[in-house]
N, C-alpha and C positions, 0 to 999 in steps of 0.2 A: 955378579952382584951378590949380595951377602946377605942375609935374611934379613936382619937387623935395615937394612939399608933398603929391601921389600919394606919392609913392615913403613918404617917413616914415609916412606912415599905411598902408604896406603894403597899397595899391592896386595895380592896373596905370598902366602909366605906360611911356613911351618917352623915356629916357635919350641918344637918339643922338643927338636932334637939339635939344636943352635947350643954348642956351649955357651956364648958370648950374652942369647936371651936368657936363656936356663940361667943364669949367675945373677942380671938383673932381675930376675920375678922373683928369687929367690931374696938378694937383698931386699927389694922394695915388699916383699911378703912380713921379714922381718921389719924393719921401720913402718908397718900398717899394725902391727902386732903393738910394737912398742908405745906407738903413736894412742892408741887404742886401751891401752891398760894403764893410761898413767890419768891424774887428770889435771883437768882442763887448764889449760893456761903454767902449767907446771912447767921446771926446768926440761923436764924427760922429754915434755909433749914439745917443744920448740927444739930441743936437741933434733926430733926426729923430724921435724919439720925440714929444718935446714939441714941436716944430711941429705934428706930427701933433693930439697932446691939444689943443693953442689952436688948432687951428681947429673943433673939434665943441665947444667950448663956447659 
C-alpha cells in the first residue's frame, strides 16, 4: 500500500519522503501562495481556486 493511499484512509503514513506526496504539498503550497497574494475575487484568486478543485478530482 502506498503512503498516499495510507494517508486517504486515515492511517499512519510518512509524507516526507513519498515523492508522489512531496509533489502534491508542494503544488498545493504554491496555489495557497498564489491564492493568497492576489485579491479577492480577482481572476488569479479563482485561477487558483480551480486548479486547486482539478486536481482532487
Amino acid at each position: 500500500m502506498t503512503e498516499k493511499e495510507k494517508m486517504l484512509k486515515g492511517e499512519w503514513h510518512n509524507a516526507n519522503f513519498d515523492e508522489t506526496l512531496l509533489k502534491e504539498r508542494q503544488k498545493a503550497e504554491l496555489l495557497c501562495y498564489d491564492f493568497n497574494m492576489s485579491k479577492p475575487g480577482s481572476r488569479e484568486q479563482i485561477s487558483a481556486l480551480t486548479k486547486l478543485y482539478q486536481s482532487k478530482c
